[in-house]
ZAPATI-863419 format. One record per atom (N, C-alpha, C): x, y, z; residue in three letters. Coordinates in steps of 0.001 Angstrom, whole numbers, padded with zeros to 6 digits, always signed. Layout:
// ZAPATI-863419
XYZAla...
This chain:
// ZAPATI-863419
+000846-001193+000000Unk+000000+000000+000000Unk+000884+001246+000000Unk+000605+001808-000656Unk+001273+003319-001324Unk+001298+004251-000059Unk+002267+005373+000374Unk+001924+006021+001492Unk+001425+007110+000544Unk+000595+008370+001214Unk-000256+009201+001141Unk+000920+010575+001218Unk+000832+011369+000609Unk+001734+012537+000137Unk+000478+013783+000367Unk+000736+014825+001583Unk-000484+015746+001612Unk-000055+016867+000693Unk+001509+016646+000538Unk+001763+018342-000174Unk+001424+018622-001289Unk+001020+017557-001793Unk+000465+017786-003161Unk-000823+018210-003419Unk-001369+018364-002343Unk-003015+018583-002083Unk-002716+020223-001533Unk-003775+020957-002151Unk-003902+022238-002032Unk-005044+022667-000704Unk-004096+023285-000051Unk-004650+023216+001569Unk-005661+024748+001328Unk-006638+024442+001358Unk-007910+025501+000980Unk-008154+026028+002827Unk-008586+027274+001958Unk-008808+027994+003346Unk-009928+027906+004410Unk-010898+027001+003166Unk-012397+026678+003890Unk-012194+024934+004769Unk-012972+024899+005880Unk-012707+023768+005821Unk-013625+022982+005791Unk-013240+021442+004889Unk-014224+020909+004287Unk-014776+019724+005212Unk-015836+019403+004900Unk-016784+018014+005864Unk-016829+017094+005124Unk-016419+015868+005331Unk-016288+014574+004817Unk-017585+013779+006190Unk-018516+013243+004901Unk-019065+012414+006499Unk-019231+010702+005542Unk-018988+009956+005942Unk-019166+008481+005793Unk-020394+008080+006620Unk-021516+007675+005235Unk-022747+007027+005937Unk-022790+005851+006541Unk-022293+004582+005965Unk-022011+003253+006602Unk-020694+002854+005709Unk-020028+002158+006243Unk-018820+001016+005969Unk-018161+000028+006479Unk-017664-000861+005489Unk-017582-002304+005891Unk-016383-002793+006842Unk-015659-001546+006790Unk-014463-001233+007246Unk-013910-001743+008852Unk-013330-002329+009734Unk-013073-002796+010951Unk-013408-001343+011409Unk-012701-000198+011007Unk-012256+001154+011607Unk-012197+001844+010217Unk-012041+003246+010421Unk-011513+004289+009690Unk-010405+005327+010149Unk-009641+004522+010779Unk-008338+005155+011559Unk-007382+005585+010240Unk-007008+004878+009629Unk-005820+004494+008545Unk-006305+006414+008125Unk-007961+005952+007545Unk-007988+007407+006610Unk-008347+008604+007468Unk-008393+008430+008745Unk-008273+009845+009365Unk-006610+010049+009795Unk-005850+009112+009847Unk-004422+009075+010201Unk-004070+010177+008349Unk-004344+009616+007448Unk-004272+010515+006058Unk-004860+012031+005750Unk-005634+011860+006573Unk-006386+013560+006144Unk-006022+014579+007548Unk-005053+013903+008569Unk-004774+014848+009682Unk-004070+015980+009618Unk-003683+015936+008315Unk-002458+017575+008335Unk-003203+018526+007239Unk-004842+017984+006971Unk-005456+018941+006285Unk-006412+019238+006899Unk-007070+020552+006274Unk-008625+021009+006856Unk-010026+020286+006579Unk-009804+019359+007193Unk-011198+018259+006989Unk-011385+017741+008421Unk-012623+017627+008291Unk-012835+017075+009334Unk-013898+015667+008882Unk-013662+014303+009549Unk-014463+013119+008936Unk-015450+012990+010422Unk-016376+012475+009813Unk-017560+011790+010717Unk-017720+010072+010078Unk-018032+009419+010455Unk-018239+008489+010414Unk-019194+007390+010893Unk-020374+006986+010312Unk-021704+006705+011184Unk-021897+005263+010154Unk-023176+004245+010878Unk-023446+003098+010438Unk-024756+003707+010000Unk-025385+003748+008846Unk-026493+004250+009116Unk-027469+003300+007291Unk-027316+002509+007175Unk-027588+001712+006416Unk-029150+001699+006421Unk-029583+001285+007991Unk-031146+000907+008193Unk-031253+001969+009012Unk-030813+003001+008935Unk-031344+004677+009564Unk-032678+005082+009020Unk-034030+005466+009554Unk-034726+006249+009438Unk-033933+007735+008477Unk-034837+008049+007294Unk-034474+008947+006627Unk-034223+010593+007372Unk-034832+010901+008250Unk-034408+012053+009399Unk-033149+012064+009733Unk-032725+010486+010466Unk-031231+010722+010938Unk-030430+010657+009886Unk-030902+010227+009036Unk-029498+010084+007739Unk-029729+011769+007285Unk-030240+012720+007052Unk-030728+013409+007043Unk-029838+014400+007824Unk-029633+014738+009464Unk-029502+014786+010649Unk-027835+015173+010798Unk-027215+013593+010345Unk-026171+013406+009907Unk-025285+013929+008873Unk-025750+013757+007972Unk-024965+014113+006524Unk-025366+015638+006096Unk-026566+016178+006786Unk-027649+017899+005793Unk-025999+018587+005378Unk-024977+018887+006323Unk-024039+019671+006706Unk-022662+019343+005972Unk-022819+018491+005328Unk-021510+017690+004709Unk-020549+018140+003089Unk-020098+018366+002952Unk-019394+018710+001257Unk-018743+017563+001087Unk-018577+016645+001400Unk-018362+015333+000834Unk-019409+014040+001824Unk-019915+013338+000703Unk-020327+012189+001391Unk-020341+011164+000637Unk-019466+009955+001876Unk-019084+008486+001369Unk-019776+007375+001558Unk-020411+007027+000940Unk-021635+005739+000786Unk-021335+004651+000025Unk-021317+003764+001788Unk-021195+002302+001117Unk-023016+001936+000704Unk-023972+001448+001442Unk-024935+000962+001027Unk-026595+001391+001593Unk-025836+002574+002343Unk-027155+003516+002496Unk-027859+004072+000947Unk-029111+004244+001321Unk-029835+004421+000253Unk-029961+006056-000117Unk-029376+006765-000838Unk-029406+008327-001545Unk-030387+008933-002179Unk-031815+008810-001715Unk-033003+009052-002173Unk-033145+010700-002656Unk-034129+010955-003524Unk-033995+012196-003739Unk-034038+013167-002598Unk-035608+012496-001089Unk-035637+013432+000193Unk-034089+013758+000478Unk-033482+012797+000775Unk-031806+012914+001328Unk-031098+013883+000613Unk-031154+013731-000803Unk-030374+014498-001388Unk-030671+015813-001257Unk-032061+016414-001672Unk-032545+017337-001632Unk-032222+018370-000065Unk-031904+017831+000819Unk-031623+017954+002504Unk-029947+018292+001994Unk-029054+018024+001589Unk-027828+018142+001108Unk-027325+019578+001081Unk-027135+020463+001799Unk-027180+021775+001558Unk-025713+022150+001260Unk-024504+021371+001216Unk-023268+021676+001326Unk-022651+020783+000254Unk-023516+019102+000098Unk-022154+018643-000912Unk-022473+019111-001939Unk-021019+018768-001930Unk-020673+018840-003866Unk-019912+017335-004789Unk-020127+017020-003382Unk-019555+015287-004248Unk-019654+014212-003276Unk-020593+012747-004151Unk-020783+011502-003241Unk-020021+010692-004100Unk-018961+010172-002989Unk-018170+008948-003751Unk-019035+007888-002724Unk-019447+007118-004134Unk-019815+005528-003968Unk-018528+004362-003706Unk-018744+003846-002508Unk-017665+002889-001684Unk-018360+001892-002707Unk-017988+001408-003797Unk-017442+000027-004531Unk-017949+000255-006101Unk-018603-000795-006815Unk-018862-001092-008284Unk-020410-000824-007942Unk-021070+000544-008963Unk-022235+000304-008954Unk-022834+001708-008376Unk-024012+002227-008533Unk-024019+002899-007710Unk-025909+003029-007885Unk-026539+002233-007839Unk-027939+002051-008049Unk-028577+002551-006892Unk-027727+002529-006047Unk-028284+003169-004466Unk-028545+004607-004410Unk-028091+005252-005406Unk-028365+007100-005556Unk-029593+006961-006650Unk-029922+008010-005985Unk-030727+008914-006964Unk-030113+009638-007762Unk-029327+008802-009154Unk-028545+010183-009806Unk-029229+011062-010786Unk-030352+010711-011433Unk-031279+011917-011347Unk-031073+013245-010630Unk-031604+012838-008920Unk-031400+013927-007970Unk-030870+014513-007636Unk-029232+013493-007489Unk-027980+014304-007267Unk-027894+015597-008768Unk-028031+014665-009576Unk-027498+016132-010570Unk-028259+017540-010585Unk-029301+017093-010321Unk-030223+018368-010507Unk-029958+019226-009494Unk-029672+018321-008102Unk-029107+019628-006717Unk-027394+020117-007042Unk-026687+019514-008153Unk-025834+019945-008287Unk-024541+019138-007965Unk-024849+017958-007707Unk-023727+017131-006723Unk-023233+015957-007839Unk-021825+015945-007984Unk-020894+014946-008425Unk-021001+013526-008029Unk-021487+012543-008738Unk-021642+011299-008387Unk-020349+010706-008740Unk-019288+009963-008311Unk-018389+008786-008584Unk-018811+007681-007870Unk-017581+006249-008479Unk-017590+005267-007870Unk-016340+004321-008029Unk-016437+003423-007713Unk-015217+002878-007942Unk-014707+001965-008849Unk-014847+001581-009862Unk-015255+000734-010517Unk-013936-000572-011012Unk-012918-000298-010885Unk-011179-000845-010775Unk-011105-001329-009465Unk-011711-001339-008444Unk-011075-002437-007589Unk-010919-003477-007066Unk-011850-004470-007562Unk-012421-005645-007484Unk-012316-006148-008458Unk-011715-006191-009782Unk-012138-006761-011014Unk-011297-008284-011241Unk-010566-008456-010715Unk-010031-010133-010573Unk-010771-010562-009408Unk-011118-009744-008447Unk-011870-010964-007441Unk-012985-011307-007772Unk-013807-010561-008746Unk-015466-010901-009291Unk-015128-011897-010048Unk-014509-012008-011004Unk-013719-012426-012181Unk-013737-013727-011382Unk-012770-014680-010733Unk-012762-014947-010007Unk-013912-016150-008781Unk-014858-015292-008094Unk-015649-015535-007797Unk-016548-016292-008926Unk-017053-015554-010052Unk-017777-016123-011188Unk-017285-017626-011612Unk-016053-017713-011709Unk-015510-018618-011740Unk-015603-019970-011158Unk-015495-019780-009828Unk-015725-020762-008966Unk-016957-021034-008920Unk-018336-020669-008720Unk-019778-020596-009028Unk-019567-021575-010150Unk-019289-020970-011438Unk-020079-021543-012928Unk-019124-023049-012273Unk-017629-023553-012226Unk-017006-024819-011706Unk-017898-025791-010400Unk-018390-024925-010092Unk-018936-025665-008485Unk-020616-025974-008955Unk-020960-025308-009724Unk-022402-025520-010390Unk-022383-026602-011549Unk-020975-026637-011805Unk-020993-026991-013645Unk-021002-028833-013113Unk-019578-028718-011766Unk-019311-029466-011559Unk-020309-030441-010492Unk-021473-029812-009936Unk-022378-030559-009298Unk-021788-030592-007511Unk-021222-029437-006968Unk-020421-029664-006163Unk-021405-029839-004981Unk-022386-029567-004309Unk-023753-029679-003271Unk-023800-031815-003935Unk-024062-031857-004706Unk-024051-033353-005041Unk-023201-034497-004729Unk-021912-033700-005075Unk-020911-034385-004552Unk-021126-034343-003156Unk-021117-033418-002493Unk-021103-033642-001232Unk-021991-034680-000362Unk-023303-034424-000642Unk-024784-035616-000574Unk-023963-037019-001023Unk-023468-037298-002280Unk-022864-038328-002898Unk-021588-038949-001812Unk-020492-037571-001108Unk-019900-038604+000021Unk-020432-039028+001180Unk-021518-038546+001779Unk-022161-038087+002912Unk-022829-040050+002737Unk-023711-040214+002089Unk-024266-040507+001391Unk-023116-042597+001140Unk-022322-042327+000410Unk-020876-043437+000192Unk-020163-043573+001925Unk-020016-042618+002506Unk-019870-042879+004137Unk-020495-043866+004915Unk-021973-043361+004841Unk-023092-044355+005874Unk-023133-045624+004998Unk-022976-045899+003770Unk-023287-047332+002791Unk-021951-048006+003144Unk-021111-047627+003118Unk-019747-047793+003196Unk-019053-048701+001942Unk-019663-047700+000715Unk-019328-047911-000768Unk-019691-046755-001279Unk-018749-046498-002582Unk-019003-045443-003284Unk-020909-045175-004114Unk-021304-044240-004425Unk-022855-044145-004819Unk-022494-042462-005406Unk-022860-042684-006619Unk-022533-041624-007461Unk-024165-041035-007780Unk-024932-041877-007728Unk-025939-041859-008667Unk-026825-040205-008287Unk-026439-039374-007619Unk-026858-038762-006890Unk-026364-037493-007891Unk-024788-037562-008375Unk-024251-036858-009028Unk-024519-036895-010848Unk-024410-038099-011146Unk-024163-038278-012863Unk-025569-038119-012951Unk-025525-037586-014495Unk-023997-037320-015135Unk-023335-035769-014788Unk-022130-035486-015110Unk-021514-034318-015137Unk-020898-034438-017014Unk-021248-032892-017401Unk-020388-032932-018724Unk-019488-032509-018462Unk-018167-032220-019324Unk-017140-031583-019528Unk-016832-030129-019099Unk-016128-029328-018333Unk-016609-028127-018377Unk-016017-027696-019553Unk-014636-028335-020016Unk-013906-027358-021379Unk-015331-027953-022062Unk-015760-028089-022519Unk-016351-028628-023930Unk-017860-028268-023761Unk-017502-027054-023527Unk-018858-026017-023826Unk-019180-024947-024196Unk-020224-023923-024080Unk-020309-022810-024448Unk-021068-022016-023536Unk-020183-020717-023291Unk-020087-019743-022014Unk-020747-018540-022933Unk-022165-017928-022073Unk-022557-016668-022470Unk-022379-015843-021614Unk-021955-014903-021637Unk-021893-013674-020810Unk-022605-012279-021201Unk-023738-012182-019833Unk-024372-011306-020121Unk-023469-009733-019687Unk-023129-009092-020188Unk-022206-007752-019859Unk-020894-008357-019898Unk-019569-007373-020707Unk-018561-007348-020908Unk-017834-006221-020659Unk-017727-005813-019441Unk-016821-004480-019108Unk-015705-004978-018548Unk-015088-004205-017296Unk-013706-004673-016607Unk-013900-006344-016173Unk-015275-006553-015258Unk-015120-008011-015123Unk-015178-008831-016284Unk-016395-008625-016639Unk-016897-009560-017932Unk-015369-010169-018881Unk-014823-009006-019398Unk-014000-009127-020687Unk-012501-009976-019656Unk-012591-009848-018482Unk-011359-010997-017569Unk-012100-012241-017755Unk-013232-012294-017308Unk-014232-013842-017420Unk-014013-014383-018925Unk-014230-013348-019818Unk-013806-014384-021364Unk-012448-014851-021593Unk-011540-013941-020847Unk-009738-014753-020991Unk-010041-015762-019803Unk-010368-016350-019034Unk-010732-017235-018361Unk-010952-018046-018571Unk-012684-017778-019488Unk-012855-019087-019928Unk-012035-019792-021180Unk-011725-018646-021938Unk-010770-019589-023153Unk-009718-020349-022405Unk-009230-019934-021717Unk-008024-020753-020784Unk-008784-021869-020778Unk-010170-022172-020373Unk-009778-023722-020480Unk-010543-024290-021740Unk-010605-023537-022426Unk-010849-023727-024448Unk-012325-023886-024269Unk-013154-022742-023436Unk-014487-022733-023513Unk-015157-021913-024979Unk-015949-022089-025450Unk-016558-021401-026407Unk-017029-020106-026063Unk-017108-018911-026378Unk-017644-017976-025273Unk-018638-016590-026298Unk-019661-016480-025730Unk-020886-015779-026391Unk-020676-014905-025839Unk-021157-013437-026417Unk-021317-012435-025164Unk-022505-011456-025853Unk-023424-010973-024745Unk-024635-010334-025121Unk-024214-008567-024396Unk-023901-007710-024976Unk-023533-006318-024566Unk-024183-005265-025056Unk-025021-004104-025368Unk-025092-003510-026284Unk-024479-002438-026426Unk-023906-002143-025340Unk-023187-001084-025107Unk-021360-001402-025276Unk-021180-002327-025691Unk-019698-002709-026335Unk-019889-002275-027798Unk-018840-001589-027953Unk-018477-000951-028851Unk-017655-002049-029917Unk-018151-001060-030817Unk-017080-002494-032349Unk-015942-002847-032105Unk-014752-001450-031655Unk-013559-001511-031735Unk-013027-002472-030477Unk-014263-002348-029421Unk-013758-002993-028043Unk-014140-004765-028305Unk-015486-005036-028789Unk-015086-006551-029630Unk-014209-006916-030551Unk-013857-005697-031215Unk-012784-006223-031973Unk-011194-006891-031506Unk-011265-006015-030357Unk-009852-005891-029140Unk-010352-007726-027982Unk-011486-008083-028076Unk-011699-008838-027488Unk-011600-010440-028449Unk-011770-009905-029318Unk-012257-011110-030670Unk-013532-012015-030490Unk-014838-010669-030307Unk-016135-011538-029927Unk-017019-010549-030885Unk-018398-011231-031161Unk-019303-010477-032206Unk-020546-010383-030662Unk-021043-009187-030401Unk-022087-009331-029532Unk-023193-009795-030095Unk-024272-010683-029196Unk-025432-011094-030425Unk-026297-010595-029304Unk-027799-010799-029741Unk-028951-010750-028689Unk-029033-011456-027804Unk-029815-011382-026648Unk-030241-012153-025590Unk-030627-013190-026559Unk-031295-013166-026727Unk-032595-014524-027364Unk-031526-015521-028359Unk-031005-015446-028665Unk-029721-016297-029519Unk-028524-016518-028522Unk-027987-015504-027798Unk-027277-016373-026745Unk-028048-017384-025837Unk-029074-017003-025106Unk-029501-018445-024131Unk-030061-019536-024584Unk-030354-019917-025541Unk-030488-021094-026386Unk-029256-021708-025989Unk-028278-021283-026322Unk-027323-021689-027068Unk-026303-021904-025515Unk-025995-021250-024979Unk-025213-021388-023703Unk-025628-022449-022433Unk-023925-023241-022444Unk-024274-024177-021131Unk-024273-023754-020244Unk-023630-022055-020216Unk-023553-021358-018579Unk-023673-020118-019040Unk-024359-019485-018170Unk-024607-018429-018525Unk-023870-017612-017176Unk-023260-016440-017317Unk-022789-015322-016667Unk-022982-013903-016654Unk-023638-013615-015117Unk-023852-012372-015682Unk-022667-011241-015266Unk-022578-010199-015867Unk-021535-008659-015486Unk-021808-007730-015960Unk-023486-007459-015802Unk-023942-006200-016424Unk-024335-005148-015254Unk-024455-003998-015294Unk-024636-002951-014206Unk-026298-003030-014154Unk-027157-003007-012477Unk-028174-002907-012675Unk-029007-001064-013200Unk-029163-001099-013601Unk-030440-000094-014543Unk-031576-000396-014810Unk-032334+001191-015256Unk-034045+000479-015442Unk-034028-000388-016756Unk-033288-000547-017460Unk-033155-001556-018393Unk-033183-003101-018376Unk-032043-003291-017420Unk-031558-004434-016887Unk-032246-005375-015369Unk-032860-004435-015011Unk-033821-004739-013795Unk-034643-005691-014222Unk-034661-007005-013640Unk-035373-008471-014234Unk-035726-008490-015261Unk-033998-008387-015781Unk-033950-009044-017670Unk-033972-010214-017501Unk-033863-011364-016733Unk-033756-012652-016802Unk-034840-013137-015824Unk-035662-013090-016109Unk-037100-013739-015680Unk-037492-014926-016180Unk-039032-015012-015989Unk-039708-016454-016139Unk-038882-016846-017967Unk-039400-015223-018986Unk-039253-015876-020378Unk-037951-016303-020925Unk-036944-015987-020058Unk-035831-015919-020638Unk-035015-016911-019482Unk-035755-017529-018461Unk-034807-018976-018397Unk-035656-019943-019087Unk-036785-020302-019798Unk-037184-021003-020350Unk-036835-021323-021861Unk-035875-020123-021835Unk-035276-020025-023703Unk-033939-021231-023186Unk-033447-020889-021942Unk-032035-021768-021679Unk-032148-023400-021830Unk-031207-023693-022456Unk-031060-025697-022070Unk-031171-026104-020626Unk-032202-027158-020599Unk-032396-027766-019122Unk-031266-027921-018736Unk-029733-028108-018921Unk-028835-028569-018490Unk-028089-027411-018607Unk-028057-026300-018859Unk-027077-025257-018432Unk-027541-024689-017064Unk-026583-023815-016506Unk-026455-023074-015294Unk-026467-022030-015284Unk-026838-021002-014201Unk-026934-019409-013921Unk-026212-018882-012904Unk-025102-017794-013178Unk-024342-017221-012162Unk-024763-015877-012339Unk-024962-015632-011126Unk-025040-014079-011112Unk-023978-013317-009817Unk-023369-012445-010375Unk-022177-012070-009153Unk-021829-010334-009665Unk-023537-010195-010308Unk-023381-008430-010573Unk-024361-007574-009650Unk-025534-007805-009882Unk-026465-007215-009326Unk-027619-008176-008752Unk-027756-008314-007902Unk-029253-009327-007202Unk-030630-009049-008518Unk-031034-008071-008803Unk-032583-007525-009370Unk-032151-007614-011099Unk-031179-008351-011176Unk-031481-008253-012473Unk-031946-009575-013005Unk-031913-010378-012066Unk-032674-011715-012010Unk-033671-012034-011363Unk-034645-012260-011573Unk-036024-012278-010786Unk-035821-013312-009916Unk-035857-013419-008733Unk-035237-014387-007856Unk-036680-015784-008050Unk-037795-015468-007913Unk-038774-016308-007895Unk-038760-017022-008870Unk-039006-016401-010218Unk-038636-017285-011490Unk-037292-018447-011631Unk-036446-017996-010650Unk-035127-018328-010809Unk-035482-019802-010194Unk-035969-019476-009034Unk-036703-020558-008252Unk-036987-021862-008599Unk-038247-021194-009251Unk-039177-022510-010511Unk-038505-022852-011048Unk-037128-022295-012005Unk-036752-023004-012754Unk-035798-023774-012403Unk-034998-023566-011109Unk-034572-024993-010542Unk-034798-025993-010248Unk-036483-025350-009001Unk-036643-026709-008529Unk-037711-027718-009773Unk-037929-026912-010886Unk-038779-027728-011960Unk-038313-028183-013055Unk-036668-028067-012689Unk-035339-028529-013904Unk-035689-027505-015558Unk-036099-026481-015403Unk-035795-025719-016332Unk-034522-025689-017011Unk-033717-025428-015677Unk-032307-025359-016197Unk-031832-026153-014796Unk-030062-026305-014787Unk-029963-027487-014000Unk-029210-026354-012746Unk-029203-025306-012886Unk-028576-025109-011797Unk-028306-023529-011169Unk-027965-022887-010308Unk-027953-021558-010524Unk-026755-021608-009367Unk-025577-020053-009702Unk-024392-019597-008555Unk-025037-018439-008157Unk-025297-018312-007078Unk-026115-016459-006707Unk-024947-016032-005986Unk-024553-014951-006038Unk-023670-014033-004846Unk-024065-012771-004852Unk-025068-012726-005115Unk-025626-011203-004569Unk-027309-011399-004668Unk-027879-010062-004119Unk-029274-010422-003938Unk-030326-009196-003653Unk-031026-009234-004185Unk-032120-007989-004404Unk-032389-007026-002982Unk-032322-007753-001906Unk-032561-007098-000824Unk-031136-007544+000153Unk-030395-007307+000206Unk-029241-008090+001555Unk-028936-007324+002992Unk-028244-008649+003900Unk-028513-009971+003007Unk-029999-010224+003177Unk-030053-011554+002407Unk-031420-011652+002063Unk-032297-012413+003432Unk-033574-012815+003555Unk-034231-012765+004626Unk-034025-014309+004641Unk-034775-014728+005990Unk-034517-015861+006532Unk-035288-017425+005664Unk-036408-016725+005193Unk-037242-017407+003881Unk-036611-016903+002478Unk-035909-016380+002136Unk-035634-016350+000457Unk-035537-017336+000112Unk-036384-017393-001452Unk-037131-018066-002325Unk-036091-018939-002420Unk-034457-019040-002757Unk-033793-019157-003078Unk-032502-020303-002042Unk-033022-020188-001150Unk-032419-020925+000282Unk-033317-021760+000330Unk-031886-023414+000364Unk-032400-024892+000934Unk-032670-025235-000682Unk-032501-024502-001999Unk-033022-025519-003038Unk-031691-026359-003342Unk-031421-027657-003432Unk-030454-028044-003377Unk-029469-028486-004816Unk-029922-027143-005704Unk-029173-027260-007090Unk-028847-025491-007562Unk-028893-024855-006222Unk-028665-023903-006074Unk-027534-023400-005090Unk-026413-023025-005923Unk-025503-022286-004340Unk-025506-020698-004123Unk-025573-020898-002833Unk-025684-018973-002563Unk-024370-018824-001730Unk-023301-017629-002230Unk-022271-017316-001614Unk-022915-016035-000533Unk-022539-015486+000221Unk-022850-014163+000897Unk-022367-012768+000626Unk-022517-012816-001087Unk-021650-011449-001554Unk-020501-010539-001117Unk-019396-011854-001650Unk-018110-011543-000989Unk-016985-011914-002178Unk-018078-011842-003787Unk-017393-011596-004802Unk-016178-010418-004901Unk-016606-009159-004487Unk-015659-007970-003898Unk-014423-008451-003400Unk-014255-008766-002102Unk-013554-009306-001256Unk-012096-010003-001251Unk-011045-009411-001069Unk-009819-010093-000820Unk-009111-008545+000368Unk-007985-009091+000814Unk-007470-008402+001620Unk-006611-006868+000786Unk-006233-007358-000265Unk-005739-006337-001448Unk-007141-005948-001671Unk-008174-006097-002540Unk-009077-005300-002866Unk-009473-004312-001707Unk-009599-005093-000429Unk-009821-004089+000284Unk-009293-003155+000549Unk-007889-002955+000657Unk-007254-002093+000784Unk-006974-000824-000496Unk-007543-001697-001389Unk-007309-000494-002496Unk-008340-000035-002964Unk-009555-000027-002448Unk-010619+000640-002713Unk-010574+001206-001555Unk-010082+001521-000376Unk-010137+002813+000790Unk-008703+003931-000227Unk-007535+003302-000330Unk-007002+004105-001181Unk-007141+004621-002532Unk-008122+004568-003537Unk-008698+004764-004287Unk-010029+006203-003996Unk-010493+005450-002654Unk-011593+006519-002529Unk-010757+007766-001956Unk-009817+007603-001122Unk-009309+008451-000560Unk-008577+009736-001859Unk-008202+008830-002790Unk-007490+009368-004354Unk-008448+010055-004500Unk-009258+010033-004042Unk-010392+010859-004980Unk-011098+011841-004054Unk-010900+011561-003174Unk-010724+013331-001751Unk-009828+013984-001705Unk-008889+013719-002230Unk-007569+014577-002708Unk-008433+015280-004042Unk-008616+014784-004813Unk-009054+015476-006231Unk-009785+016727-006156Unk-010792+016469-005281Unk-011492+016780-004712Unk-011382+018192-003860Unk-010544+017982-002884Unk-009625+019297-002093Unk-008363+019917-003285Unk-008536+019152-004203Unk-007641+020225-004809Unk-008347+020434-006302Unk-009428+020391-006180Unk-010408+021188-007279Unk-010531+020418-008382Unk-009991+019170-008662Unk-010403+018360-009711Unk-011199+017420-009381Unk-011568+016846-011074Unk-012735+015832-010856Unk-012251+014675-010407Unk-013290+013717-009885Unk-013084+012702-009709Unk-012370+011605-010718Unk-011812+010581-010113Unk-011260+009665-011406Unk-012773+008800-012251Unk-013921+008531-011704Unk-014808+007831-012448Unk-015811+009009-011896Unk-016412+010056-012772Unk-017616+010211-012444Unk-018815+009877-012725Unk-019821+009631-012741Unk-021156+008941-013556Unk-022161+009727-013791Unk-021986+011384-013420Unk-022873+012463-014141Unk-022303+013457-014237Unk-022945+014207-014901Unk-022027+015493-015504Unk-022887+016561-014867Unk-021744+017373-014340Unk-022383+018593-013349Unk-021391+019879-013405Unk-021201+020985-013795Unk-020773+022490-013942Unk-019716+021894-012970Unk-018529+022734-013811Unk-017123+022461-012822Unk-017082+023006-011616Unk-017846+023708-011045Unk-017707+024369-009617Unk-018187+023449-009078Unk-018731+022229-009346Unk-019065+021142-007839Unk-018023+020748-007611Unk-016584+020708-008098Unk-016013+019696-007912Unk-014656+020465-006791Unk-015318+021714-006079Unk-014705+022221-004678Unk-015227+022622-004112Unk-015043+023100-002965Unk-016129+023996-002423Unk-015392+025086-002691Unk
């Protein structure tokens, strides 16, 4: 981890409010140990399942605010009387109102580089542990223990995993690592994007096709698309019924872009043979989700993100970007466009 250099940051005469709504963080020592020889002052609150008043309460007073998974509704925003910029703590930022923010004037970023081998990654292990029947295997030793002989029958068949064909729904930083992946082990690989550009399939060596012609056709399907009102339960009842009973579903982007109920039926009614979930429409999810106890289904606890490096470089990343910030430039990823005076006070 890189040490932190303040002189390069332009020490303004106003001083600015940093407040952090919730984070996943043990502490936030490290980044108040970084911002101590400037004019900031940080707050730091859990406020995830806060009543909209105290989040409100908290943040009205703030010129910067850092949001891991509190919700940025327009009331909230509109209450905002000071920022001028919300950096989003990870990939994604469906939790703002960026509508709202722009119209009150406020700079949306996020992070979108710091996780991209651990999703990558994660997806990975899902589509292998699904492909490979791994909940089966386990029943299958559990199972060969008490008989005290081997009993497969629980598992077969399993196909090949090289000797198939991989669709991937979205191809950005994760997605386009997931297709050098899968060719590594000489998978066939589809990809459905519309927002990939010619020159960037060309750089990839893939033709994007439609939904409706990739899931036919794919033994696994992957998703790495950002949720939007677009993408918000694109993969419902009609579109796992287009899939082969024997392919699988990973999702390790957004929970809502898969209708969890449909997803359901089509496990436990062999639509398709299998599904990897690591994320989830509401989290974590409740003690009945549709989706818990089906036993051709694995659910990770959305910890696709997650390694000890990622973590650390998405607090230094966000922090990169409170420097920018105190010294009058934009953010490194912003996701709306707002008159250059938001981007100081």
């Amino acid at each position: 981890m890189r040490p932190w250099g303040v002189l390069s940051v332009r020490k303004q005469m106003q001083q600015t409010k940093i407040v952090v709504t919730d984070y996943i963080e043990p502490d936030l020592d490290w980044e108040r140990r970084q911002l101590a020889a400037l004019p900031v002052t940080m707050d730091a609150y859990q406020l995830k399942f806060a009543p909209v008043h105290e989040i409100i309460s908290r943040i009205g007073d703030a010129n910067v605010v850092i949001v891991n998974m509190t919700r940025m509704t327009k009331e909230i925003l509109q209450n905002l009387h000071s920022c001028k910029l919300i950096i989003r703590h990870g990939v994604g930022y469906d939790n703002i109102d960026l509508a709202a923010a722009t119209e009150m004037g406020i700079q949306v970023c996020h992070v979108p580089d710091y996780c991209r081998e651990e999703v990558a990654e994660q997806a990975m292990m899902l589509l292998l542990l699904c492909r490979r029947k791994f909940t089966r295997q386990l029943e299958s030793l559990h199972d060969s223990v008490l008989e005290r002989q081997w009993d497969f029958t629980k598992v077969v068949p399993i196909a090949r995993f090289s000797n198939s064909k991989a669709g991937l729904i979205g191809c950005g930083r994760v997605g386009s690592l997931v297709v050098k992946m899968l060719r590594g082990f000489g998978i066939d690989v589809m990809v459905h994007d519309p927002y990939l550009s010619e020159r960037r399939q060309a750089e990839l060596d893939i033709r994007c096709i439609p939904l409706e012609e990739l899931l036919p056709q794919a033994d696994m399907v992957t998703i790495h698309a950002s949720l939007t009102p677009e993408s918000r339960y694109m993969i419902g009842e009609r579109e796992l019924r287009m899939m082969k009973p024997t392919a699988i579903l990973v999702n390790t982007a957004r929970g809502a872009i898969v209708n969890a109920d449909a997803l359901a039926k089509a496990c436990k009614e062999g639509w398709i043979a299998g599904a990897g979930i690591d994320v989830f429409e509401k989290e974590p999810p409740e003690v009945d989700f549709v989706l818990q106890g089906i036993p051709n289904v694995i659910l990770t606890p959305h910890l696709a993100w997650y390694s000890e490096d990622a973590g650390w470089s998405i607090r230094e990343k966000i922090l990169e970007d409170v420097y920018r910030y105190l010294d009058g430039r934009p953010p490194r990823f912003p996701v709306n466009s707002v008159s250059r005076e938001s981007h100081a006070t």
